[in-house]
N, C-alpha and C positions, 0 to 999 in steps of 0.2 A: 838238580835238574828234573823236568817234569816233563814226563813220555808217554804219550798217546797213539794207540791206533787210530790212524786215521781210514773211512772206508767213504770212497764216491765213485761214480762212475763205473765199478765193478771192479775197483783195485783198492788196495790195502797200501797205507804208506804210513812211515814211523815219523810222527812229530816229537822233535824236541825242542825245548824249553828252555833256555839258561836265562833270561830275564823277563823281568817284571816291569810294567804290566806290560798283558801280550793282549793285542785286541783281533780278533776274527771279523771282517766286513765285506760288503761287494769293493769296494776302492780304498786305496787309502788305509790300508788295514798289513798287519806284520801277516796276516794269513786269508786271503782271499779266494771266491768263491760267488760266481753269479747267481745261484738261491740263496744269496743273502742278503740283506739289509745291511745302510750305512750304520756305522759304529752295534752293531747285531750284538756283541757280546766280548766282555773284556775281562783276563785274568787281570787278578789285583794284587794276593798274595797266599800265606801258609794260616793255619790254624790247627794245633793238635795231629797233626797227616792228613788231613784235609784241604785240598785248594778254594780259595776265596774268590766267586766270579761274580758280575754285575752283568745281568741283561738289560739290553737296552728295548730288543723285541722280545718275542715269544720263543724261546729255549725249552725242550725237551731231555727232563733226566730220567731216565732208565721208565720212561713213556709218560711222564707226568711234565702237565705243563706249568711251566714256573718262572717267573719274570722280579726284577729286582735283582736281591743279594742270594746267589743260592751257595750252596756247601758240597762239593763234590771229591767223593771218597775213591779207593783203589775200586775197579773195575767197574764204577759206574758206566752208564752210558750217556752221552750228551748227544743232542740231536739238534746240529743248526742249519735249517734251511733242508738242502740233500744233501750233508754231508754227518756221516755219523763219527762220535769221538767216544774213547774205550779207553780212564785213566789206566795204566799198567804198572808205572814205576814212578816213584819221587826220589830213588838213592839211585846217584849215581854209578855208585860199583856196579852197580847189575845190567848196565845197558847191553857190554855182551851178548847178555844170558838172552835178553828180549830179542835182540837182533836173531842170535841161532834159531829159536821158537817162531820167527814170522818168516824163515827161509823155508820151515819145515810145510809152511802153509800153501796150497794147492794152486792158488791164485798170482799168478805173476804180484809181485810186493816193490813196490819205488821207496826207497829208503834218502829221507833228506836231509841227507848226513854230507857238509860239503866235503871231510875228511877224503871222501869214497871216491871223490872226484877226479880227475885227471887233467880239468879245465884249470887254467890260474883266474888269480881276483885279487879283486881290493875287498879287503875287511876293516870298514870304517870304525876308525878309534874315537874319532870326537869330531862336532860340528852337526848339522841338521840332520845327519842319516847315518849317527852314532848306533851300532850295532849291525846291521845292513850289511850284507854282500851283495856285490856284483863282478858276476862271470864276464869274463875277458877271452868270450869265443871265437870274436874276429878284429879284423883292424878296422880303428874308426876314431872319432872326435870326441873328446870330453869334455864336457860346460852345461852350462844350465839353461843352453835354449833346448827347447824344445825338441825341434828338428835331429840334433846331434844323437851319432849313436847310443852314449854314454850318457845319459842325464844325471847330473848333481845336482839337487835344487839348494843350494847356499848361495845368498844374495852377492855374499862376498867374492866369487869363481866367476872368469867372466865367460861369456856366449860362448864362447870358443877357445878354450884355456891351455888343452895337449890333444896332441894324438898319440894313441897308442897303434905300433907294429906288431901283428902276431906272427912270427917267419917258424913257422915249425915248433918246435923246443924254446926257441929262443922270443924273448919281449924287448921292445923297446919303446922307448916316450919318449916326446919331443915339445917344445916349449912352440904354439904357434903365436903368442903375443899377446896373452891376458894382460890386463892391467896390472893384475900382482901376480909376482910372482912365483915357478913352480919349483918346488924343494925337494931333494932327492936324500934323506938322512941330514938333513939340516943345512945342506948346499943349494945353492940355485944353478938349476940345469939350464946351462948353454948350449944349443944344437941339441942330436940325439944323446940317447944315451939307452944303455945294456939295464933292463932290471933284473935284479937278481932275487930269488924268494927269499923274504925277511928287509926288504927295502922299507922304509917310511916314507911316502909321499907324502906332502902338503901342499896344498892349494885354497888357498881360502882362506875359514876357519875348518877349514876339514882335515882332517889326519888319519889317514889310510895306510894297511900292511899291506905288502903285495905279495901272494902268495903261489907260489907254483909248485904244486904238491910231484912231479915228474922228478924237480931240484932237491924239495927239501919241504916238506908236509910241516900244517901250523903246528901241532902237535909237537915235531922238536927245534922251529920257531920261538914259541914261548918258552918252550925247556929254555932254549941258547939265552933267551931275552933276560933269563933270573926269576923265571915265576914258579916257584913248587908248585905241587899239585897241593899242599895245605893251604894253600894260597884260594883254592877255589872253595873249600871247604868253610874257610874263615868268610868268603863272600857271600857263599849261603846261607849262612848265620846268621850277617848282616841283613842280607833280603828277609829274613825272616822276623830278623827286631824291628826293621822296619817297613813291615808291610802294610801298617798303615797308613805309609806312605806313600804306598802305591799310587791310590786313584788320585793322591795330588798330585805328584808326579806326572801323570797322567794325562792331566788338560794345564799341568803347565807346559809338555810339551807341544798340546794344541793348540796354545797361546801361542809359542814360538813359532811354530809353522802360519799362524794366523797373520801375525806379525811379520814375517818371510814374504809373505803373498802381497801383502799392501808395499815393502820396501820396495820388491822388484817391479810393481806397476808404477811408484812413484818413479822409481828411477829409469823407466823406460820413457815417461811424459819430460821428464829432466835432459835426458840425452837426445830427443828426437832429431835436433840440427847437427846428430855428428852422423846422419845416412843421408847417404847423396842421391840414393833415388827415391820418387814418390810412393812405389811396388813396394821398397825395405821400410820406409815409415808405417805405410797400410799394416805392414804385416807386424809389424813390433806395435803395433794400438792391439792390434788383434789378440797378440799375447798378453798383453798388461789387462785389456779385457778380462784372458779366461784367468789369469792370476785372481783378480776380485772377485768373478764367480762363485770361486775355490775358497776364500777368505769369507765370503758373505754364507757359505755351507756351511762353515766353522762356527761364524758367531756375525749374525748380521748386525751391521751399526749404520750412524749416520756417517758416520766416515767413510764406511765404504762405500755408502749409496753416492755421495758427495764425488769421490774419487769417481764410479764409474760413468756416472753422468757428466764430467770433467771428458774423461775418456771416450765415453759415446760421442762427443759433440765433436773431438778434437780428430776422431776416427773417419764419421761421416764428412766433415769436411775433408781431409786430404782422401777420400775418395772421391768426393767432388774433382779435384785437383788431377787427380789419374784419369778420371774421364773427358777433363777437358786435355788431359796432355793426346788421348787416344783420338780426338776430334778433331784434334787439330792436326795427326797425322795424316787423319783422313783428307785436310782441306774444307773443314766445316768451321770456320772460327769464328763469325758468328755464334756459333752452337758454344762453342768451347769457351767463350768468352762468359757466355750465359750460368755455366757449369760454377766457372771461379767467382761469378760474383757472390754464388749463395756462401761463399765463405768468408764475405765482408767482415770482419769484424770479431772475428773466430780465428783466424790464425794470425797472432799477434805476436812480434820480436820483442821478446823481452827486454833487450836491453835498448831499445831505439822505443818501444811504445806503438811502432807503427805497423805496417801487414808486411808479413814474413816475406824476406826479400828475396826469394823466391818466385813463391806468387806473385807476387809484384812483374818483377820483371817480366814473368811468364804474359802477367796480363798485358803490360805493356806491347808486347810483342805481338801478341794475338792482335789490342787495340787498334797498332798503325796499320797491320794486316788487313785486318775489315776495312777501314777508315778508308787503303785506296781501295778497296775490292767494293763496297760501296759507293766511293765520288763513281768511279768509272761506270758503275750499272747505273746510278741517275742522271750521269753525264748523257750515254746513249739514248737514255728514253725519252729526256727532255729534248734533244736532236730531234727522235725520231718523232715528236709530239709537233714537232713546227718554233722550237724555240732555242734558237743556239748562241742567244747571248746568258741564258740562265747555264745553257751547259756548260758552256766556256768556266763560268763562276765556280760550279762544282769541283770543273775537272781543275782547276789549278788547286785546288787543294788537294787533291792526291798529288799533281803534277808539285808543288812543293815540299812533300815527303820522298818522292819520286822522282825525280827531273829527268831521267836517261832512260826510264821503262820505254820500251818502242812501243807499245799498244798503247801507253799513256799518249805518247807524241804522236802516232797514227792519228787519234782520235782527235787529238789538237787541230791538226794539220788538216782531215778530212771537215771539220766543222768550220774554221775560218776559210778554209777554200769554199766552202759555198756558201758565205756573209760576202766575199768577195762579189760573187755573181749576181747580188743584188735582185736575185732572185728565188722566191720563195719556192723548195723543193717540195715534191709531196711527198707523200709517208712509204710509198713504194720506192722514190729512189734515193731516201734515206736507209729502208732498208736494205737494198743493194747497198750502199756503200759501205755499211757499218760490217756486210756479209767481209769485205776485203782484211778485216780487224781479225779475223779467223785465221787467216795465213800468217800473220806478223808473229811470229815466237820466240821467247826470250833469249836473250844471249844469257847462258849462263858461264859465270868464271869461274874458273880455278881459286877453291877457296886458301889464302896461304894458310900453314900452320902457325897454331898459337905459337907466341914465345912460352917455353918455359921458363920457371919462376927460377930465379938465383939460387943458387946453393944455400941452403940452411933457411933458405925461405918459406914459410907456410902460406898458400893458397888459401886463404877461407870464401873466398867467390863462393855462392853457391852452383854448383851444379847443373841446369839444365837437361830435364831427361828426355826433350826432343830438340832435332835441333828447324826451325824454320826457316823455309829460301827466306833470301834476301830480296828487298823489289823489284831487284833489276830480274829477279829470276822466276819471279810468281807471272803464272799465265793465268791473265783476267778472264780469257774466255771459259777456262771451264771450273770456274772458282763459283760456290754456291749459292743458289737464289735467295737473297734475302727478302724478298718479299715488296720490292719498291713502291712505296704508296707517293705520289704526288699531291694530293689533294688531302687534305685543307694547306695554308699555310707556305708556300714554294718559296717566299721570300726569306726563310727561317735561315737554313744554311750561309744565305750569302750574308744575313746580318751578323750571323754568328761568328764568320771568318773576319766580318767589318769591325767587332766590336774586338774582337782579342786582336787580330795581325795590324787594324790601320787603328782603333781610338786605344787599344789594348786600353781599355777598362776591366779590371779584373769580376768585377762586382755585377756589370752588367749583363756580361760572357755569362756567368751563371746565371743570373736571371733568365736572360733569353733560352737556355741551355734548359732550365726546367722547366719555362712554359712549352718547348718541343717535346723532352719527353713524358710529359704529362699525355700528351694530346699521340706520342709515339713512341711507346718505351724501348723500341728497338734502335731505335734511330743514333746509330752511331758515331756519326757525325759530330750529334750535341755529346755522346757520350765523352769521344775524344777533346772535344773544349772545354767541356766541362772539368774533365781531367786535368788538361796543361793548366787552366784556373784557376783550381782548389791547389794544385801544388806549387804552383807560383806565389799565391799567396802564404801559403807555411812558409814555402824558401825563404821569402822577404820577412817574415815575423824571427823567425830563427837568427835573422841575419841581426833583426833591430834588438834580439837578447843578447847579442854576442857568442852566440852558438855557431857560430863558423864549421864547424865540422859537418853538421848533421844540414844547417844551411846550403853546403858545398856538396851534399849527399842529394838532396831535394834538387838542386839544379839538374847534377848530372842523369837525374832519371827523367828529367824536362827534356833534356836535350837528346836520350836513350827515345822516349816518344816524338821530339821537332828537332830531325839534326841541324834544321838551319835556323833554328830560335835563335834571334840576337841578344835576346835579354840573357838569356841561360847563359851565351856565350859571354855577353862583358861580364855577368855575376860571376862564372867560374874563374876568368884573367883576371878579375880585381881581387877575391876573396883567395886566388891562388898567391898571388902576389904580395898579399896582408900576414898569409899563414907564410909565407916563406920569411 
């Protein structure tokens, strides 16, 4: 064992040593310290009663500055950063004697000796933080997210794997629902359970003592377990024949941690469709993020640059996705619609090829939204312009998404009564009329509860993490100004309803569809025909491979944007009919 006075901050504390190598850093270091630099200075091993260290920075022995391999003898002095080291002892019989000797010393003295403790812990036996204690001072969550009290970073431990109870004297662990499972002396713990000092926990690959020095101190722990004290002696030995071994040792275990860091980012972009909200996705990119970071500190590669660029893209878009979810709570969907599309083509289902069905549907929703909340605001203005056979035109295209909105049918109702009259109204008592559309407010219903799903059934629907009125229950008068331009082009719309709902030409729907947003990229109208278009035709190409599943998938999101589409409607009776 290898014991150092340690002096900083104006206190004196005993370091010990029992393995090799021992690295001194600002992070990420078995001995840490903020005047220090990453990887600052690393024990390696013995030579003749001399310890073998590697600086990485600038190391001070007994005032001489020295960097590389240096040789440090009894009572040298080491100086890293602001913290000064004073070797005292390499035989472990004498640590006693040193502890008495630094009682006697004038200066309050912090001895980090966990023996001394009266806290319990885990003292990890094997897996990524082999060697390592951790104090078990309060109750809390063990796994290897971040967040949690407890952090284990082993890829194999999941997010949230136990909790530990601290009730006074006594500890307990509980299985909250890892993936693998948690082992108490080679059993799998069901519910809680009592620890007692000298338990084996497993979780992972990790394998921890748990020790409660109040119950029964490691010291006669290991006695019970069968280890002599020769046993420590013969390991010293070992360390010593193979201290050459050290500094490989050493970045092989930087390897493995390097390696740790990319598994758990990979498998963070792997799992993204099992969090149901957009908030829990954001925040696991965010992690797998700073995992690469972490990994690109270690040893940068193309790999890892490849992965966080993966990540960056896959990050910014579902923040996209969160902002359009928050804009569209506001009533901006227009705005929110805007948001989703910049992730065209970026969040893609792996196993369908197409956009995450999610998004999808999110879009969808937003689409028919705008679609009446725009016919109705060009419906009004072409009225209130002196032309209410155009408005008519608009408005039945929301009124056929719509058919029962009463502000739709107000509007109806107010524009054919004055076609009736045969005479031309002017633009003040169009606006009075249209003033009367402010009073009409929606009937909203009582929405039923979903059925739940059968017994043993699994739900993979995804989620939705807003939810949006329905049409009957959207008030168009105070839904968002989209900006209504009439001029150039006014006959665009009614061609565009002409060409998909009476000649349903697929081909020329989008034609006309991109000569309007060419000339008006906002213009949602052509956005939504555009839409029913491109997807009508996949349905039907799907249909002519024999793909009836994903065919039958393409319809029903037709019919999720046009509940009264009659095509979607015979494709899903006949293709329902064929799979049955």
């Amino acid at each position: 064992m290898i014991v150092f006075i340690v002096e900083r901050a104006g206190k004196e504390e005993l370091l010990k040593i029992s393995r090799l190598p021992f690295t001194f850093g600002k992070e990420n270091a078995d001995f840490t310290d903020p005047s220090m630099e990453e990887d600052h200075f690393t024990l390696v091993g013995f030579t003749d009663g001399e310890i073998i260290g590697i600086a990485n920075k600038e190391v001070y022995v007994n005032g001489e500055k020295l960097d590389g391999e240096l040789h440090i003898k009894l009572n040298d002095e080491v100086e890293i950063g602001n913290v000064k080291l004073t070797l005292v002892q390499v035989d472990p019989e004498d640590i006693e004697v040193i502890e008495q000797k630094l009682e006697a010393l004038s200066q309050p003295t912090q001895f980090l000796n966990i023996d001394e403790t009266d806290i319990a812990y885990l003292k990890f036996l094997s897996g990524p933080e082999a060697g390592k204690i951790l104090e078990l001072d309060h109750s809390g969550i063990i796994g290897r997210d971040p967040s949690v009290e407890y952090v284990i970073e082993d890829p194999y431990i999941s997010r949230k794997q136990a909790k530990i109870y601290v009730l006074g004297d006594r500890y307990e662990i509980e299985d909250i629902g890892g993936k693998n499972p948690l082992l108490i002396n080679g059993k799998v713990v069901k519910g809680r359970k009592e620890l007692h000092s000298g338990d084996e926990i497993q979780m992972g690959k990790t394998r921890a003592l748990f020790i409660n020095p109040k119950e029964k101190p490691e010291s006669e722990i290991l006695k019970s377990r069968g280890v002599p004290r020769w046993v420590y002696g013969l390991i010293l030995l070992m360390i010593l024949a193979l201290a050459g071994l050290g500094t490989a040792f050493y970045f092989y275990q930087k390897n493995q941690t390097y390696t740790s860091y990319i598994n758990l980012a990979q498998g963070t972009l792997g799992s993204l469709n099992l969090y149901e909200t957009t908030e829990e996705k954001v925040k696991e990119l965010q992690s797998a993020l700073e995992y690469l970071d972490k990994a690109e500190k270690i040893k940068p590669s193309e790999k890892v640059s490849s992965l966080k660029e993966i990540t960056q893209k896959y990050l910014e878009a579902w923040k996209h996705v969160l902002k359009a979810e928050n804009l569209a709570k506001e009533g901006k969907t227009a705005e929110a619609l805007s948001e989703l599309e910049k992730t065209k083509g970026i969040l893609i289902d792996r196993e369908t090829g197409d956009d995450d069905p999610y998004v999808l549907k999110l879009y969808d929703k937003l689409l028919k939204a705008t679609l009446i909340q725009e016919s109705y605001a060009k419906a009004k203005v072409l009225f209130e312009s002196g032309k209410p056979d155009e408005a008519l035109q608009i408005l039945n295209i929301a009124l056929s998404r719509a058919p029962n909105h009463p502000q739709l049918v107000e509007l109806k109702k107010i524009i054919e009564e004055s076609k009736k009259s045969r005479k031309k109204i002017t633009k003040e008592e169009a606006r009075r009329k249209l003033a009367m559309l402010k009073k009409v407010k929606p009937e909203k219903k009582t929405r039923k509860e979903s059925t739940p799903p059968k017994e043993g059934a699994m739900d993979l629907t995804p989620k939705l993490s807003i939810s949006l009125p329905k049409p009957e229950e959207m008030n168009l008068e105070v839904a968002p100004k989209t900006g209504i331009s009439l001029e150039p082009r006014l006959d665009y719309d009614a061609n565009l309803r002409k060409a998909y709902e009476l000649e349903h030409d697929l081909d020329k729907t989008i034609r006309i569809a991109t000569q309007v947003l060419q000339d008006d990229p906002n213009n949602h109208i052509a956005k939504y025909y555009m839409e029913l278009a491109r997807r009508e035709k996949k349905a039907r190409a799907y249909e002519q491979r024999g793909d009836y599943k994903r065919a039958l998938s393409e319809w029903r999101t037709i019919l999720r944007l046009d509940p009264k589409n009659k095509w979607a409607q015979e494709a899903i009776l006949r293709l329902s009919v064929n799979e049955g």
